[in-house]
N, CA, C and O atoms as a printed pandas DataFrame, in Angstrom:
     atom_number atom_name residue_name chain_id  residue_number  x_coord  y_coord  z_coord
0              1         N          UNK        A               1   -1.532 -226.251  167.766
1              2        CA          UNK        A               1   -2.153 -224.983  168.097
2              3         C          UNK        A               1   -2.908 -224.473  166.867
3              4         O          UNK        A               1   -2.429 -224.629  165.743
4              5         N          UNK        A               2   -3.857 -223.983  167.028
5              6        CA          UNK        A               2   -5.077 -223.516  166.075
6              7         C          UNK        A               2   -4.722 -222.260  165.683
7              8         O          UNK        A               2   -4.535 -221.513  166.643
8              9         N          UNK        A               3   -4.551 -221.721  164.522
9             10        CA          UNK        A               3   -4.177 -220.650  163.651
10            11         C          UNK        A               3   -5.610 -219.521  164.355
11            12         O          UNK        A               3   -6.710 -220.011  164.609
12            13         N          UNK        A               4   -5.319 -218.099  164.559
13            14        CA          UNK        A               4   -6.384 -217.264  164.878
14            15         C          UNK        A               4   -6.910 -216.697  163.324
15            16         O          UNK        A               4   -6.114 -216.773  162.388
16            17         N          UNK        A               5   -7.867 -216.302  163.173
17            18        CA          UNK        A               5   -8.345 -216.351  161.858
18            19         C          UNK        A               5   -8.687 -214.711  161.974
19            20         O          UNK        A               5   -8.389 -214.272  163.085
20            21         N          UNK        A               6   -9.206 -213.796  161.128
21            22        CA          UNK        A               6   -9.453 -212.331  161.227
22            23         C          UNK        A               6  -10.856 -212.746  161.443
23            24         O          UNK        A               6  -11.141 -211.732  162.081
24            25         N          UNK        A               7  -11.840 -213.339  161.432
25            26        CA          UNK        A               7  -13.266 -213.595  162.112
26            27         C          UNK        A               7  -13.048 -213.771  163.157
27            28         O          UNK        A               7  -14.130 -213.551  163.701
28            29         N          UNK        A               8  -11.948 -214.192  164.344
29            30        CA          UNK        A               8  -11.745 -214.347  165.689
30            31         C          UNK        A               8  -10.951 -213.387  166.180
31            32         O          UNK        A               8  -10.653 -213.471  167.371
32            33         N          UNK        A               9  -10.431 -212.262  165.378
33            34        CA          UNK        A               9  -10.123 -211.026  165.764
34            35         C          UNK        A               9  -11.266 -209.978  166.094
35            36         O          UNK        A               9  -11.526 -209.391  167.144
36            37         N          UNK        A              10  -12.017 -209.931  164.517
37            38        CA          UNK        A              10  -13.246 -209.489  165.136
38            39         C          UNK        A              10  -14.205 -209.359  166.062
39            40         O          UNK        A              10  -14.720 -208.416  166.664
40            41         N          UNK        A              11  -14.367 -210.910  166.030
41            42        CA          UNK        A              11  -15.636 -211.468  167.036
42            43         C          UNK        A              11  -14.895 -210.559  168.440
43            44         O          UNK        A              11  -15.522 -209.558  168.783
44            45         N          UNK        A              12  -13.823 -210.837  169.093
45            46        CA          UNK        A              12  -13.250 -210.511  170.007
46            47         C          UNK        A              12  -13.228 -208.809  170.129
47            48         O          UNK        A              12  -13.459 -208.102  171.110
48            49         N          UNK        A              13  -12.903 -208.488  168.911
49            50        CA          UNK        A              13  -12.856 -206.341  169.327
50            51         C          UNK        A              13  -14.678 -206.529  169.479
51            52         O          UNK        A              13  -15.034 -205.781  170.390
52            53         N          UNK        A              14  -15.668 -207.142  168.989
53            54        CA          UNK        A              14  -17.009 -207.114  168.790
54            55         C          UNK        A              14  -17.471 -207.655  170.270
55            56         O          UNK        A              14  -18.685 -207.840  170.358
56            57         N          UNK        A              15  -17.048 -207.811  170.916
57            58        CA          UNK        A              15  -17.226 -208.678  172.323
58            59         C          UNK        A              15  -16.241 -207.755  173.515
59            60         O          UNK        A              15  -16.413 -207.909  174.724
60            61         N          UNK        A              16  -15.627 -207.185  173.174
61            62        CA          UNK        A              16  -15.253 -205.937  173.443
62            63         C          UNK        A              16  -15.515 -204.353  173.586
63            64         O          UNK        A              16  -15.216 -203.415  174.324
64            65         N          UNK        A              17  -16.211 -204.616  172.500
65            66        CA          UNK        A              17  -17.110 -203.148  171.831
66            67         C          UNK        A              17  -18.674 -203.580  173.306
67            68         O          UNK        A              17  -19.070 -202.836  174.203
68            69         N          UNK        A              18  -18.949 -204.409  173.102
69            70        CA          UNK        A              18  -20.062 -204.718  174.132
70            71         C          UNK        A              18  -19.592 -204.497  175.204
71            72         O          UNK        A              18  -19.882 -203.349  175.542
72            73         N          UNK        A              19  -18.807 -205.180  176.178
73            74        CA          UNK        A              19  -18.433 -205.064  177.448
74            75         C          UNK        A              19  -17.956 -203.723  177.740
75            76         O          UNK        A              19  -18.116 -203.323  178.893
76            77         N          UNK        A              20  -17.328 -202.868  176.788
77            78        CA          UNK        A              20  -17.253 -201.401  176.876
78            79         C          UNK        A              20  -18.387 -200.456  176.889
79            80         O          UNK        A              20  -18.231 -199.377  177.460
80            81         N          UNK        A              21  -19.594 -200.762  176.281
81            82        CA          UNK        A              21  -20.982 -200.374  175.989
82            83         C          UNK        A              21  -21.569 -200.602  177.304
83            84         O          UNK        A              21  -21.947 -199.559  177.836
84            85         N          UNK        A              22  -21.750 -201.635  177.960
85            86        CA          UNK        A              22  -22.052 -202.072  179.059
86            87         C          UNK        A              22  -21.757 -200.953  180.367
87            88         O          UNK        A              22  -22.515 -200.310  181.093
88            89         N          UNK        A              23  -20.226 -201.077  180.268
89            90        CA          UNK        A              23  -19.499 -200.276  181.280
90            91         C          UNK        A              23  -19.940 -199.049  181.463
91            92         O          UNK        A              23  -20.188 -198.529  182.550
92            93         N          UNK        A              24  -20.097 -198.321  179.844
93            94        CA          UNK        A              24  -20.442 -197.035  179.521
94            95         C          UNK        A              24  -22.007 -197.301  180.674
95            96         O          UNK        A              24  -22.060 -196.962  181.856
96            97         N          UNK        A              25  -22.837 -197.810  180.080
97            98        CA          UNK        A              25  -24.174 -197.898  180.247
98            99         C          UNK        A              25  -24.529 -197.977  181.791
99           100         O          UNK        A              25  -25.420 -197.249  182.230
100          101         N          UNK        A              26  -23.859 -198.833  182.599
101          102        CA          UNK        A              26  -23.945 -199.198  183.991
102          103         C          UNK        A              26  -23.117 -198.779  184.994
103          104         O          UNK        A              26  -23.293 -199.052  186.181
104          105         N          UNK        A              27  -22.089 -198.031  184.493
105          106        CA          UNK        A              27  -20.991 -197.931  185.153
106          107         C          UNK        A              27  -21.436 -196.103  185.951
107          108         O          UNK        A              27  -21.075 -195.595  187.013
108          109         N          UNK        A              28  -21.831 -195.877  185.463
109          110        CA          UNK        A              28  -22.324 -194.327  186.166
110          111         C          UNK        A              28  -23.408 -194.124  187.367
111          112         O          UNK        A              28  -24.127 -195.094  187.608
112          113         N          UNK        A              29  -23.568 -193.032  188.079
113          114        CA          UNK        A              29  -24.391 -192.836  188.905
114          115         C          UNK        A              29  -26.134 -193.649  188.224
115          116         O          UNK        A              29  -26.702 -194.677  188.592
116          117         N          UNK        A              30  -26.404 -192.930  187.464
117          118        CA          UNK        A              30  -27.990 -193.613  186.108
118          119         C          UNK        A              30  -27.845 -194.760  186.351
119          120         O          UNK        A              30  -28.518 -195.459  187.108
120          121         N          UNK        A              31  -26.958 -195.037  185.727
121          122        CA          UNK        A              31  -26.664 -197.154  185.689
122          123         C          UNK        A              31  -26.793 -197.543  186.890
123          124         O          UNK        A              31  -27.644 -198.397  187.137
124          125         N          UNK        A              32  -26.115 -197.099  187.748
125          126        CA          UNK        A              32  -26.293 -198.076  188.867
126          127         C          UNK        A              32  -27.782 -197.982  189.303
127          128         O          UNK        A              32  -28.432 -199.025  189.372
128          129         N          UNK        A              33  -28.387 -196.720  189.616
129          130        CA          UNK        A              33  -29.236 -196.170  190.147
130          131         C          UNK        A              33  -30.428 -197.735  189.532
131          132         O          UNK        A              33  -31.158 -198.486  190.177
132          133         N          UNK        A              34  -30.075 -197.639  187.892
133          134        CA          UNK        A              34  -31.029 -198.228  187.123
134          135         C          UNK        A              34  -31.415 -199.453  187.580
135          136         O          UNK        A              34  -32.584 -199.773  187.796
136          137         N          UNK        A              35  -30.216 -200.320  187.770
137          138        CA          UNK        A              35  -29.493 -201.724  187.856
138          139         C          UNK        A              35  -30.511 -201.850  189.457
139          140         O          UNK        A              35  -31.480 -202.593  189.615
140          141         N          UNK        A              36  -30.115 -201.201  190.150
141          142        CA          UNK        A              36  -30.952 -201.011  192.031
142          143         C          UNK        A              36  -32.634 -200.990  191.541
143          144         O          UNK        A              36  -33.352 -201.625  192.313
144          145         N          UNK        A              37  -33.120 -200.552  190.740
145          146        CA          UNK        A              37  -34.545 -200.757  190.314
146          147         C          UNK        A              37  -34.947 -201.654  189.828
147          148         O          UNK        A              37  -36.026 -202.074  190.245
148          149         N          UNK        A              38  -34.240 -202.388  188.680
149          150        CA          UNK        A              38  -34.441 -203.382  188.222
150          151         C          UNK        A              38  -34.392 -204.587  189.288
151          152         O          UNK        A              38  -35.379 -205.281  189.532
152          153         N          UNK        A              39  -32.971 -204.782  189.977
153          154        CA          UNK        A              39  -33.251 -205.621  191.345
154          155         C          UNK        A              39  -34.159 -205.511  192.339
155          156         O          UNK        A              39  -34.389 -206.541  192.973
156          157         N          UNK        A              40  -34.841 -204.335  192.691
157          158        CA          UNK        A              40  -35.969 -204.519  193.458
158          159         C          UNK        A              40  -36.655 -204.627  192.944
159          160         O          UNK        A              40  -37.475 -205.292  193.577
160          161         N          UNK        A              41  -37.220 -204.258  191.457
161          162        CA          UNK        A              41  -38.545 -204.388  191.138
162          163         C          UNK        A              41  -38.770 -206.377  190.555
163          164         O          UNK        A              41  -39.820 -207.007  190.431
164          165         N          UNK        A              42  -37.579 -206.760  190.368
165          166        CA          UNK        A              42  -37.694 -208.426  190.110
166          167         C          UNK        A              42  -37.096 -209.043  191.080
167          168         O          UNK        A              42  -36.297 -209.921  190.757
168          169         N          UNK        A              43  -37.288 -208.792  192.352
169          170        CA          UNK        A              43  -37.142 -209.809  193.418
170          171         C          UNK        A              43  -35.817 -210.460  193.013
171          172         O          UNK        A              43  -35.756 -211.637  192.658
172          173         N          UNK        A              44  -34.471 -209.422  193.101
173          174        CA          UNK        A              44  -33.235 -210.222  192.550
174          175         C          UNK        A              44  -32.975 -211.180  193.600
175          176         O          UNK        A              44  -32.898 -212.370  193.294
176          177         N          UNK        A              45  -32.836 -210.829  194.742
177          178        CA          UNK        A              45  -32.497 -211.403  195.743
178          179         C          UNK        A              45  -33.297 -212.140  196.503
179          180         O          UNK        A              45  -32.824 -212.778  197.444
180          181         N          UNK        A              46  -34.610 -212.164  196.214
181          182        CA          UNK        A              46  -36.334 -213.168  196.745
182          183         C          UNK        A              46  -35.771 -214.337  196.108
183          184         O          UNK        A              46  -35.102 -214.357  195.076
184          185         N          UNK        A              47  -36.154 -215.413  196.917
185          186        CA          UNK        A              47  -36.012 -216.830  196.462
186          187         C          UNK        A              47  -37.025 -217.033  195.185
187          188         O          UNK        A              47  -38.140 -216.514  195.144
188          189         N          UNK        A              48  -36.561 -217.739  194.303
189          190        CA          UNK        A              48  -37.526 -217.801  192.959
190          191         C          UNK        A              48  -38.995 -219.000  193.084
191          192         O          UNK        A              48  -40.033 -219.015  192.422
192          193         N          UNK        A              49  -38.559 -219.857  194.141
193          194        CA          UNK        A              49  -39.785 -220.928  194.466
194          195         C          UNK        A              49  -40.570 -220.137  195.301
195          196         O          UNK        A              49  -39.782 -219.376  195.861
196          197         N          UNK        A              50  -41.326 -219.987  195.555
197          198        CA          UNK        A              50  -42.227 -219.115  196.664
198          199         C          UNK        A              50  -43.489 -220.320  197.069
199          200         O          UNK        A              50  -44.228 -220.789  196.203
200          201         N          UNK        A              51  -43.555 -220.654  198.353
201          202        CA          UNK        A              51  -45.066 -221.349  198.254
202          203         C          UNK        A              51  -46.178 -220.773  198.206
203          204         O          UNK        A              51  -46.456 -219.633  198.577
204          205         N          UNK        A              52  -47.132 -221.915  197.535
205          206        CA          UNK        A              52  -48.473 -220.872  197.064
206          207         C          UNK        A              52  -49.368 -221.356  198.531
207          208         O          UNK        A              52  -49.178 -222.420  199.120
208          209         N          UNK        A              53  -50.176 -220.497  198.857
209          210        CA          UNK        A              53  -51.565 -220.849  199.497
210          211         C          UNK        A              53  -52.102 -221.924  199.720
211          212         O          UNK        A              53  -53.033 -222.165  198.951
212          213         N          UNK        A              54  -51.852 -222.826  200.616
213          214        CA          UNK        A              54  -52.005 -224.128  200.335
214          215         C          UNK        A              54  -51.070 -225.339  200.164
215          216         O          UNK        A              54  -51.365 -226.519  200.356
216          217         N          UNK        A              55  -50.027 -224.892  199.814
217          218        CA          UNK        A              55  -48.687 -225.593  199.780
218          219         C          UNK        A              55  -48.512 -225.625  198.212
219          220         O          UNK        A              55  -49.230 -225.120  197.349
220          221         N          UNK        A              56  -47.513 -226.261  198.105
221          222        CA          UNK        A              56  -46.667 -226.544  196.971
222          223         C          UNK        A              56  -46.233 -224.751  195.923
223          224         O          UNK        A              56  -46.586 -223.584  196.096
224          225         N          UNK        A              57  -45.554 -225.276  195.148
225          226        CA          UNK        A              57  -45.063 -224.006  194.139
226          227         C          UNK        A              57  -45.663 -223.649  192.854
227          228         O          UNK        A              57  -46.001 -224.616  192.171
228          229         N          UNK        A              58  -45.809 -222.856  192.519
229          230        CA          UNK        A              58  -46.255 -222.676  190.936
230          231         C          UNK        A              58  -44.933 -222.447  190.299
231          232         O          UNK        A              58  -44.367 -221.366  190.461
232          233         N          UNK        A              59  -44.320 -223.545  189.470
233          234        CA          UNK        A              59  -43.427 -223.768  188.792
234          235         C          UNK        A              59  -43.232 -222.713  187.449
235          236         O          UNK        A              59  -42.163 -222.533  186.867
236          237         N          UNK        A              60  -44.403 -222.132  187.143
237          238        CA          UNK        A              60  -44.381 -221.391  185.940
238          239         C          UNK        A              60  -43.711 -219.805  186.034
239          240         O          UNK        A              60  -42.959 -219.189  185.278
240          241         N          UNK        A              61  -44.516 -219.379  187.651
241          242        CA          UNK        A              61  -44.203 -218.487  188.482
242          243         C          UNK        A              61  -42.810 -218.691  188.336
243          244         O          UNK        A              61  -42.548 -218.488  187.150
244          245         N          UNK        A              62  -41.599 -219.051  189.085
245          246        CA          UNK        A              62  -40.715 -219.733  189.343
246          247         C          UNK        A              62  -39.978 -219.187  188.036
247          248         O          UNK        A              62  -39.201 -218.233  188.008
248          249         N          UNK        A              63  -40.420 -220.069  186.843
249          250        CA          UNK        A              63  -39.708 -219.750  185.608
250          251         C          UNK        A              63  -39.474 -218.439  185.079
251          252         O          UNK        A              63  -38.477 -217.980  184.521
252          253         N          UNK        A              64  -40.785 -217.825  185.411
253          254        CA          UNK        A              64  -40.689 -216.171  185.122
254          255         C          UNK        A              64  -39.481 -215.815  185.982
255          256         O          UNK        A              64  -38.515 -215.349  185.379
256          257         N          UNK        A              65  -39.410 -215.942  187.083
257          258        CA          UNK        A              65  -38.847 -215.136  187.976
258          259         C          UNK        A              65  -37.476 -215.352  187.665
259          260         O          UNK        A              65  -36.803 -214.376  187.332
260          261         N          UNK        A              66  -36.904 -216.604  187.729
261          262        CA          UNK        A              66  -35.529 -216.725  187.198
262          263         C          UNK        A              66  -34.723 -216.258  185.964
263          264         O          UNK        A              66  -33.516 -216.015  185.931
264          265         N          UNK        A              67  -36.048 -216.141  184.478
265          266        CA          UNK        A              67  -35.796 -215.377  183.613
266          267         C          UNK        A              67  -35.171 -213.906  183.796
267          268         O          UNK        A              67  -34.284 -213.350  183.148
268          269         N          UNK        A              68  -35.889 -213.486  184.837
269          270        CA          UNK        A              68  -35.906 -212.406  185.185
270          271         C          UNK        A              68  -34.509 -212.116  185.715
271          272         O          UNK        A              68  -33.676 -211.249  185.450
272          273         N          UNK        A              69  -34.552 -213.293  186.677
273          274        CA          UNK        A              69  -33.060 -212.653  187.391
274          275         C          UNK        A              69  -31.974 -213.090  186.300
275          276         O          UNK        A              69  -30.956 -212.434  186.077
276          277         N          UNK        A              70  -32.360 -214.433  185.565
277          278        CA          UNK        A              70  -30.775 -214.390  184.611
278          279         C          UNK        A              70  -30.551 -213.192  184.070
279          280         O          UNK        A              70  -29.383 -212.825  183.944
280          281         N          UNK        A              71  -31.654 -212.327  183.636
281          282        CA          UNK        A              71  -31.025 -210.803  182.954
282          283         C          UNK        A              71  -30.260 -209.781  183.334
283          284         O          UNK        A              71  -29.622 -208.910  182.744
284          285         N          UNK        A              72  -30.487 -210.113  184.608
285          286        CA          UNK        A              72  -29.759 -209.290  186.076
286          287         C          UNK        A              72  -28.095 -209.804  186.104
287          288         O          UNK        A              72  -27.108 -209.080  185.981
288          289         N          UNK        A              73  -28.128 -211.090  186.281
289          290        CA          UNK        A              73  -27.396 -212.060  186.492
290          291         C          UNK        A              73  -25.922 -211.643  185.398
291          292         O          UNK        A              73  -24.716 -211.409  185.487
292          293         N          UNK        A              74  -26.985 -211.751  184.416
293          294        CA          UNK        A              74  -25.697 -211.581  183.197
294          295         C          UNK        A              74  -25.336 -210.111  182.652
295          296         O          UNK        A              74  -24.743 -209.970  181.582
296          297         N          UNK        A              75  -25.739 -208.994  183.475
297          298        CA          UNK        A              75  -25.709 -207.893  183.275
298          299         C          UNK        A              75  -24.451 -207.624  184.004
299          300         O          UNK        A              75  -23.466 -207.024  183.573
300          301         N          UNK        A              76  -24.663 -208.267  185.419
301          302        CA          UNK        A              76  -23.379 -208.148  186.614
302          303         C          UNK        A              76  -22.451 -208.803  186.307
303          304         O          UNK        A              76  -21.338 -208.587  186.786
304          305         N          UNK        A              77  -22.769 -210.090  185.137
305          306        CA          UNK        A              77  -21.539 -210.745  184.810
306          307         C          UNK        A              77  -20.156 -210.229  183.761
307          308         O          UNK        A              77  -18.936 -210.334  183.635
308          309         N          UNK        A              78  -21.651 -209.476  183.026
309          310        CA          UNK        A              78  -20.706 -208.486  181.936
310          311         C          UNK        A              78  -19.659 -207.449  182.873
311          312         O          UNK        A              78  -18.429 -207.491  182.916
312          313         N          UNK        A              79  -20.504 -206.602  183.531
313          314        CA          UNK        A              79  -19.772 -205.665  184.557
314          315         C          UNK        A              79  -18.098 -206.061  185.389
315          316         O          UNK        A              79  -17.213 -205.228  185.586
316          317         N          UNK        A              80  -18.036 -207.559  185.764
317          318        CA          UNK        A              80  -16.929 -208.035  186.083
318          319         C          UNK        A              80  -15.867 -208.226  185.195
319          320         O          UNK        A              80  -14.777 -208.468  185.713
320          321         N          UNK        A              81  -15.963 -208.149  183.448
321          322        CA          UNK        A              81  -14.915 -208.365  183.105
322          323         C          UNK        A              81  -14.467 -206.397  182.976
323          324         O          UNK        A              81  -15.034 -205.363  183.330
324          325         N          UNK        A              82  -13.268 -206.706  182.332
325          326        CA          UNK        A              82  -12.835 -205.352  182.070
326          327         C          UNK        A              82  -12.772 -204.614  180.780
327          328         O          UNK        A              82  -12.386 -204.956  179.662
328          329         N          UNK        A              83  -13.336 -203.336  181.320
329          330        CA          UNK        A              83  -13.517 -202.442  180.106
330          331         C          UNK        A              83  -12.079 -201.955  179.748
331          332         O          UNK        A              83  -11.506 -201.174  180.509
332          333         N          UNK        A              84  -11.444 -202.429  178.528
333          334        CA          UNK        A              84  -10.293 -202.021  177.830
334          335         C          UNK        A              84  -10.258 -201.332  176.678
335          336         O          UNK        A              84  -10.983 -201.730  175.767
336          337         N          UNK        A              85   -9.462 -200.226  176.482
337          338        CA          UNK        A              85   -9.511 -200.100  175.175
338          339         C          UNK        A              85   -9.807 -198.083  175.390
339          340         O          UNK        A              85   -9.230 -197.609  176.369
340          341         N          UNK        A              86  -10.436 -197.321  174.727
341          342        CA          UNK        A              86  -10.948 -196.413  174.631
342          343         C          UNK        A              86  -12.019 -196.754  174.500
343          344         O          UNK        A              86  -12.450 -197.689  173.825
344          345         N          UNK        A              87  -13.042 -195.359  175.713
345          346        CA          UNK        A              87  -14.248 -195.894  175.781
346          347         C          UNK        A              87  -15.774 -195.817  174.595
347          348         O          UNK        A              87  -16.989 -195.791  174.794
348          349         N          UNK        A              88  -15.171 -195.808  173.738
349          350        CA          UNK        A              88  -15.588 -196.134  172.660
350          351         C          UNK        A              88  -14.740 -195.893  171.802
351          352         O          UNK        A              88  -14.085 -194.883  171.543
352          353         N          UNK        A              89  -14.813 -197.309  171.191
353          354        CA          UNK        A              89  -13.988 -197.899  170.136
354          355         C          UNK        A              89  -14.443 -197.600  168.933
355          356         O          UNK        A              89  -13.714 -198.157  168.112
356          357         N          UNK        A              90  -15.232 -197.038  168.448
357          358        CA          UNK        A              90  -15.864 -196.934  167.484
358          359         C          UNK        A              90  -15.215 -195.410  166.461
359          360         O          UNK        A              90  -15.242 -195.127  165.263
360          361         N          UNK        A              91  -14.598 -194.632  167.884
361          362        CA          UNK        A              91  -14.409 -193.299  168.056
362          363         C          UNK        A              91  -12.862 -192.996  168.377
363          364         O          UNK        A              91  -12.558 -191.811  168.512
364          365         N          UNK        A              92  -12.358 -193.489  168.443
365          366        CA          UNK        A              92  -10.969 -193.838  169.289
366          367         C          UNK        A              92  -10.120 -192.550  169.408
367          368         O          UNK        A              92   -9.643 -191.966  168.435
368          369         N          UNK        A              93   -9.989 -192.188  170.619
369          370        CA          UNK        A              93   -9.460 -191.007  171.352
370          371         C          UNK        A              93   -7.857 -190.992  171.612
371          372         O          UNK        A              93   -7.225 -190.090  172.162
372          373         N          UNK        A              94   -7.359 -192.190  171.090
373          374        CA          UNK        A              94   -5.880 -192.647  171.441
374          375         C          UNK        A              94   -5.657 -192.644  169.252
375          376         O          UNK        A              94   -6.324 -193.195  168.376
376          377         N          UNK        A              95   -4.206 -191.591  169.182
377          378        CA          UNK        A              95   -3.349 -192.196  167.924
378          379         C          UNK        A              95   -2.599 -192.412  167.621
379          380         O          UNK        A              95   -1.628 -191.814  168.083
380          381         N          UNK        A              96   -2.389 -193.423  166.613
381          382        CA          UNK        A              96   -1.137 -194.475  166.864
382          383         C          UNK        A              96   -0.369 -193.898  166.018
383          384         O          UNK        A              96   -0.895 -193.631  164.937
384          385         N          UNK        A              97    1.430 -193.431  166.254
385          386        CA          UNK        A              97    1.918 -193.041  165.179
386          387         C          UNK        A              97    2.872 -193.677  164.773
387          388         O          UNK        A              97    3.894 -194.022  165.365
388          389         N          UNK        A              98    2.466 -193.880  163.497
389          390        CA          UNK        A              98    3.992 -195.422  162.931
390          391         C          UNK        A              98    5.531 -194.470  162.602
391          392         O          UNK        A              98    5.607 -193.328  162.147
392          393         N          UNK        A              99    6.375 -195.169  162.912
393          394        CA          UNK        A              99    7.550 -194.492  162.107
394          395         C          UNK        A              99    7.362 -194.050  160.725
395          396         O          UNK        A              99    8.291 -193.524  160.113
């Protein structure tokens, strides 16, 4: 078993601090509202091949569009894990009292 190192403590509250940022950011009436614009305005749910006029696809087209939706993609992916912690960590609203 691999020793955890204080750079893999970090990285982890730092990957944390994000997915809490996220939550903050998307998680409200705004956010969502936002998130619903962004999906209609980039065809989240439009198939990304589209035929052109004539047949066949414009592949470049295509590439844009998927760019597009991975941003979407990984926005909703963040949203599924869970926001833990106080909602900002930076600030922390919880104190710990030692003996």
């Amino acid at each position: 078993m691999s020793e955890i190192t204080l750079e893999d403590v970090e990285r982890a509250r730092d990957r944390q601090r994000t997915i809490n940022a996220y939550h903050r950011v998307f998680s409200g009436e705004d956010g969502q509202r936002v998130m619903a614009d962004l999906k209609s305005a980039f065809g989240f749910s439009a198939p990304v091949f589209v035929a052109r006029e004539g047949g066949g696809f414009d592949t470049h087209h295509a590439a844009v569009r998927d760019g597009q939706r991975q941003v979407l993609l990984h926005v909703d992916a963040i949203m599924e894990e869970e926001a833990r912690g106080d909602a900002n960590v930076e600030e922390p609203q919880v104190t710990v009292q030692t003996e």
